[in-house]
C-alpha positions in Angstrom: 167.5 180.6 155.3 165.7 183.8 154.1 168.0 186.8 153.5 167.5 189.6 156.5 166.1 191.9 153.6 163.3 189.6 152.8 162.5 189.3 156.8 162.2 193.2 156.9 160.5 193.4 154.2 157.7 190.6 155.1 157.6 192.9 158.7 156.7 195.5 157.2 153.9 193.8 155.1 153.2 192.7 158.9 152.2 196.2 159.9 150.8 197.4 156.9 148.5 194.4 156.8 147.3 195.0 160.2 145.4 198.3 158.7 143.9 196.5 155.7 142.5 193.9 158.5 140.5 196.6 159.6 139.6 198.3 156.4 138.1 194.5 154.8 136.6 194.1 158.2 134.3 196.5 158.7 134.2 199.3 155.8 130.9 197.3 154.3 129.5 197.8 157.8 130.4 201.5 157.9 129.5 202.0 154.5 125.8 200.7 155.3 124.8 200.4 158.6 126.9 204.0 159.3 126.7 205.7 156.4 123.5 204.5 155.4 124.3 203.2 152.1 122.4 200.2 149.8 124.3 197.1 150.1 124.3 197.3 146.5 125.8 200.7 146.7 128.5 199.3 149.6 129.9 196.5 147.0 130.2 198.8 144.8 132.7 200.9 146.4 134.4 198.2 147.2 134.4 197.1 143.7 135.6 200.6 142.5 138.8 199.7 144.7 139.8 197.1 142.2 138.7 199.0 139.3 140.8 201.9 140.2 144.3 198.7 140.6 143.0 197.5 137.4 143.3 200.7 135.5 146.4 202.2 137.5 148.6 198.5 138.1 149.6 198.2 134.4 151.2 201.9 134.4 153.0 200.9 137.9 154.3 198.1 136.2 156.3 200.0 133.6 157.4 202.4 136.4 158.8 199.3 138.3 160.4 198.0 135.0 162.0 201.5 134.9 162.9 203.1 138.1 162.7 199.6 140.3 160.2 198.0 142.5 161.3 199.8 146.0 160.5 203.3 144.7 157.1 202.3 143.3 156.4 200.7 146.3 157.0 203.8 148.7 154.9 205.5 146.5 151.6 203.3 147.0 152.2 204.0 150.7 151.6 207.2 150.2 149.1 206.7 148.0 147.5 203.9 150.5 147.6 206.1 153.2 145.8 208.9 152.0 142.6 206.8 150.6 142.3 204.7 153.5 142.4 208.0 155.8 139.9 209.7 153.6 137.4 207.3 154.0 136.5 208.8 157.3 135.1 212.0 155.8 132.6 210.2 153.6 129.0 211.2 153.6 127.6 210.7 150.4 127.9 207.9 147.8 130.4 210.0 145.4 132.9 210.8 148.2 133.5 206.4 148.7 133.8 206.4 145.0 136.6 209.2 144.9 138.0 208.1 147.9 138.2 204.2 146.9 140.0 205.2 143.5 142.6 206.9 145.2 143.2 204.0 147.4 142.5 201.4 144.4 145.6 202.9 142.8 147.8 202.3 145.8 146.8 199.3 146.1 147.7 198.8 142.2 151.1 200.0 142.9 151.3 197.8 145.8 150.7 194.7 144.3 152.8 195.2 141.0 156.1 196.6 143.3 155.9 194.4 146.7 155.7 191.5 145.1 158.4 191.8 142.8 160.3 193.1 145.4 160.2 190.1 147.4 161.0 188.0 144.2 164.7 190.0 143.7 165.8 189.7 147.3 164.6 185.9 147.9 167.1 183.3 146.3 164.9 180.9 143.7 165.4 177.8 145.1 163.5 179.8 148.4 160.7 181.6 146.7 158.1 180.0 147.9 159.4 179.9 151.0 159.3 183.8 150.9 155.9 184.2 149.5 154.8 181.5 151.9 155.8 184.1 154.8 154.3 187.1 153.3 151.0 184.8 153.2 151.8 184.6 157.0 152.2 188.0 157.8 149.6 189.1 155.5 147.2 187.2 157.3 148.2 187.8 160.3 148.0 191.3 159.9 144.8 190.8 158.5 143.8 189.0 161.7 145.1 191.4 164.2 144.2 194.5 162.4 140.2 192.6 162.3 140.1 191.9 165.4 141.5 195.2 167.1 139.0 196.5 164.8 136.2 194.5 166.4 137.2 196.5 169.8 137.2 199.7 168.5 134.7 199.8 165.9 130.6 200.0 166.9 127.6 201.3 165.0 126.3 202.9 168.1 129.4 205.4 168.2 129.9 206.3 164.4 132.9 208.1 165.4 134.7 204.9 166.2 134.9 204.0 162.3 137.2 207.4 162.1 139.5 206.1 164.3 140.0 202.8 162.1 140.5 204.5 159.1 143.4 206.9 160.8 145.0 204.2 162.2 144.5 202.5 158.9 146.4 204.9 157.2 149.4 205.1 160.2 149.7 201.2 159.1 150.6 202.3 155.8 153.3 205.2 156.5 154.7 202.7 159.1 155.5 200.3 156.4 157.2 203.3 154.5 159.3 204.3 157.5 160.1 200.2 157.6 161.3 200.7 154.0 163.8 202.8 154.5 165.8 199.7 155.9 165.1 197.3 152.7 167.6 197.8 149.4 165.8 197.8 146.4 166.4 194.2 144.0 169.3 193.7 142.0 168.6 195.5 138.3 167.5 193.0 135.4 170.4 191.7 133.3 171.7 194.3 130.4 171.6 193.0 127.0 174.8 191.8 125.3 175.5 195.3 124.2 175.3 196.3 127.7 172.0 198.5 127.3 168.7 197.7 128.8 166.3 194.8 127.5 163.1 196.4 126.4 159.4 194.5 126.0 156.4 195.2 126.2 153.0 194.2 127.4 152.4 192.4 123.6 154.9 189.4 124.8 153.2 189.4 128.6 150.0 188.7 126.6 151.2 186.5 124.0 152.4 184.0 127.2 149.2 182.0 127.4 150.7 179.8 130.5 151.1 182.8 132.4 147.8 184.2 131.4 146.0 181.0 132.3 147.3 181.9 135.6 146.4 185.2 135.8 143.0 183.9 135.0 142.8 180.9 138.0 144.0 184.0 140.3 140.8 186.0 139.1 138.5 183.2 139.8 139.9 182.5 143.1 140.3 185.8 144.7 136.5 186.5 143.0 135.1 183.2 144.6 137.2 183.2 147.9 138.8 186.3 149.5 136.6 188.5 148.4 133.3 186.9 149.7 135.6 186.5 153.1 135.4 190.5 153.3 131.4 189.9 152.6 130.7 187.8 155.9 130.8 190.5 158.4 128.3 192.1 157.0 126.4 188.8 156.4 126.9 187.5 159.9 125.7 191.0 161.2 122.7 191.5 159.9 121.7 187.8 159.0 122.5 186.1 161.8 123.0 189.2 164.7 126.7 188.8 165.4 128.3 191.3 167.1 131.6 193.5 165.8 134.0 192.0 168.3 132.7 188.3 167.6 133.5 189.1 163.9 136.8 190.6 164.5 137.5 187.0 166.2 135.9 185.5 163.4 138.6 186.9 161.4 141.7 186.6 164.0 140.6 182.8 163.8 140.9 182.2 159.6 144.7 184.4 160.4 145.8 181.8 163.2 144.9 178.4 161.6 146.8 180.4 158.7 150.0 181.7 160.6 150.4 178.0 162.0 149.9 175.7 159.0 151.6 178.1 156.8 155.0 177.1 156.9 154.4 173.2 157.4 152.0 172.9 154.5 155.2 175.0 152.3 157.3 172.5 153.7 155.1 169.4 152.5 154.6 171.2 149.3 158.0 171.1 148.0 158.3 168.8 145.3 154.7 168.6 144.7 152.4 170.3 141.6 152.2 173.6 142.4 148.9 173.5 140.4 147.4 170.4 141.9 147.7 172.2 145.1 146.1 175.6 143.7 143.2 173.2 142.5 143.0 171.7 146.3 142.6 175.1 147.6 139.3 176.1 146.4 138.1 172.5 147.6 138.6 173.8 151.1 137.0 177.1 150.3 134.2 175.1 149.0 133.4 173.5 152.9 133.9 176.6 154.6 131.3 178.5 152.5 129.0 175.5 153.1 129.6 175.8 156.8 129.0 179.4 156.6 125.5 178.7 154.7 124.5 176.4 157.5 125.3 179.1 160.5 123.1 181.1 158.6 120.3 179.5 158.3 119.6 177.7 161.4 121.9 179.5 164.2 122.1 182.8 166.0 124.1 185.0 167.4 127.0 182.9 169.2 126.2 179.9 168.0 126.3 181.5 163.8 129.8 183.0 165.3 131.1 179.6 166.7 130.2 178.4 163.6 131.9 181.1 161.1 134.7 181.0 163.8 134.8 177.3 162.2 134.5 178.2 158.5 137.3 180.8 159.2 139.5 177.9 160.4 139.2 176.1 157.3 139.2 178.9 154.7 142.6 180.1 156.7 143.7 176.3 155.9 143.0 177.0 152.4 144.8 179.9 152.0 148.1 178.0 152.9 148.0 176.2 149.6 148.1 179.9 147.6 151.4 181.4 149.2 153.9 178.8 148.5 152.7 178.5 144.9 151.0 181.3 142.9 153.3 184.3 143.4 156.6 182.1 143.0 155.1 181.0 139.8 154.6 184.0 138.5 158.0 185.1 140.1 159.3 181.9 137.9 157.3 183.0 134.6 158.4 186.5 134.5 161.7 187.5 132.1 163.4 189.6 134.8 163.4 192.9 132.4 159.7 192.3 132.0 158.8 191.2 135.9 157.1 194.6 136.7 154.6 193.9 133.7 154.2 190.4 134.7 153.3 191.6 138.6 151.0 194.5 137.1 148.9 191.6 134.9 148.8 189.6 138.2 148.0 192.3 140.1 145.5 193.2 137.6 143.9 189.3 138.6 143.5 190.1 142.1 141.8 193.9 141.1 139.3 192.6 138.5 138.6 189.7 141.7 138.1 192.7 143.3 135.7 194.3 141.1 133.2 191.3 140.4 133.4 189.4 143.9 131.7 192.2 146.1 130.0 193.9 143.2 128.3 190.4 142.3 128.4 189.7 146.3 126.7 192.6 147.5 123.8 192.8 144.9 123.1 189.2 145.8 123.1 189.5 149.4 120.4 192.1 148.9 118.5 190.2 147.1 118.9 186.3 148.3 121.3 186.6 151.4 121.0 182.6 151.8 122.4 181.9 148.3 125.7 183.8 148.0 127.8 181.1 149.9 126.2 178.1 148.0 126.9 179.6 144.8 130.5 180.8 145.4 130.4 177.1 146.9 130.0 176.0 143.3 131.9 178.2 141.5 135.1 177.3 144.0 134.8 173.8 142.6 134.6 175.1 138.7 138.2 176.8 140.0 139.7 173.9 141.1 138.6 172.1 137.6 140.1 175.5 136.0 143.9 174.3 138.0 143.6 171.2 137.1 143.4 171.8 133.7 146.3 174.6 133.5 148.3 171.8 135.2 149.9 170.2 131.6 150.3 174.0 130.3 153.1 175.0 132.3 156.8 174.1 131.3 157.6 170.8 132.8 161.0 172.7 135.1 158.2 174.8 136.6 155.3 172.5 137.4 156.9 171.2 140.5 157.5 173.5 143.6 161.5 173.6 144.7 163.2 171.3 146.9 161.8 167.8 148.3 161.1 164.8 146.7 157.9 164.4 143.3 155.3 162.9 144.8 152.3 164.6 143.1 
């Protein structure tokens, strides 16, 4: 069983989830078919949201390291909350860029505190049984928060993207008020002198197993999530699909997640954790496929049944990344250097963030039929990426906790 901190905690990621659902849904749609702005243009804002997590993560994670990961985590609420809120009052290019930054470093704080939040208050033998339910109620909340989106959200009634955004930012200062009730982790073991261990970011860089991770992360959060944000606006103006049908498209990819999740942690444990991270993009690889073919020859909702189904299966996918990248890195990480070990894999999912739409959007301008082929292709060059970090990891770590080896 999960200690009642951790189940707080992963409600919490719950509700703040449910306003990023809306914000990945539907800000390319209100950055170009409200707002008026190049698709180009559109993944670039986007992109600037990781840039901003890639410059601000590594200084979160020596404020973690140093003050603890609760306190840095209240503070990208804050942070959170006042960039996702702001994106209402855009009307030119510069304000999304401003805008995203702020919210790019709450997002950095976010993903270098929660995280190793998570890892202090879940026993190790239970990690990935922890991170497997904050893949739940992450995507769930994505789901939800995409899909109440969808209702409220239409390019007829520009107005209606304001009300997203504020209710975006509510998500965000609910999570905050959740926080309240979760005790920060248990401080890093003192030195045999009794004062604190110090590091640095040299000996995060010098661990090359941990780096090759960091680098899978980048691939697959460049190849799969972030092209996941790029079908609305693909299914919109390529195949006519309306905002609610997307918003189900979404819910559908958070179900299939929420119900597989825990079973597939379950037959995970005692299996490579890396031979599972390699199975992944294989998935992701079909559901980009069966997006390409909704595309081309359907409309309307037929090309929604159809992402509907490509949701289903990239959802699938997803429950193969929970139980098995964060509790590696959880595993990795010296406990006085965890904050700068969260920061670096933070720092995966923000440069993900930068090249995935940035690449994503030009390329849907250009050739909208050959984004999901190619990311297709590229999810496979992942998988061979994991199956080669396989033998690079210590031989204690390689297996995920509990069960019997069978991979």
């Amino acid at each position: 069983m999960l200690p009642r901190a951790v189940w707080t905690l992963e409600a919490g990621v719950l509700v703040n989830s449910f306003g990023t659902g809306i914000l990945v849904a539907f800000l390319v749609i209100y950055l170009h078919n409200v707002r008026g702005f190049p698709l180009g243009t559109s993944g670039l804002v986007i992109a600037a949201i990781g840039m901003a997590g890639l410059v601000f993560a590594p200084l979160f994670g020596l404020v973690v390291d140093r003050v603890g990961s609760r306190r840095t985590l209240a503070a990208s609420l804050v942070l959170a909350a006042a960039g996702h809120g702001l994106f209402a009052l855009v009307t030119e290019p510069w304000h999304a860029f401003l805008i995203a930054a702020l919210a790019g470093a709450g997002s950095g704080a976010f993903w270098t505190s929660q995280p190793n939040l998570l890892a202090g208050l879940a026993p190790v033998e239970r990690r990935h049984t922890a991170y497997a339910v904050q893949r739940s109620a992450y995507a769930l909340g994505i789901g939800l928060g995409g899909f109440a989106g969808g209702l409220i959200a239409t390019t007829s009634r520009p107005g209606s993207f304001t009300t997203l955004f504020l209710v975006c930012a509510a998500s965000n200062l609910l999570f905050l008020a959740v926080l309240t009730a979760v005790p920060d982790a248990p401080p890093p073991a003192r030195a045999a002198d009794g004062s604190r261990q110090r590091g640095s970011y040299r000996e995060v860089l010098r661990h090359r197993p941990f780096m090759g991770i960091v680098f899978l992360n980048f691939l697959l959060v460049s190849v799969g999530y972030t092209q996941l944000e790029l079908l609305p606006v693909f299914a919109k103006n390529e195949a006519g699909v309306s905002e609610r049908a997307i918003g189900l498209v979404f819910l559908t990819s958070a179900i299939v997640l929420v119900t597989c999740q825990l079973p597939v942690a379950r037959l995970l444990e005692g299996r490579s954790r890396l031979r599972a991270l390699a199975l992944m993009p294989m998935i992701w690889a079909v559901a980009w496929l069966v997006v390409e073919s909704g595309g081309v020859w359907l409309e309307a909702t037929g090309a929604a049944l159809v992402f509907g189904a490509a949701a289903a299966v990239f959802g699938f996918g997803e429950c193969f990344h929970g139980p098995t990248q964060g509790p590696l890195v959880a595993d990795l990480a010296p406990e006085h250097l965890r904050g700068r070990y969260w920061a670096l894999s933070s720092n995966s999912w923000d440069l993900g963030y930068i090249a995935g739409p940035a690449a994503g959007g030009f390329l849907l301008a250009a050739e909208p039929l050959a984004l999901f082929p190619l990311a297709a292709f590229l999810c496979l060059v992942a998988a061979g990426v994991a199956l080669a970090l396989d033998r690079r990891i210590p031989v204690q770590l390689r297996l995920t906790p509990g069960g019997h080896p069978a991979l």
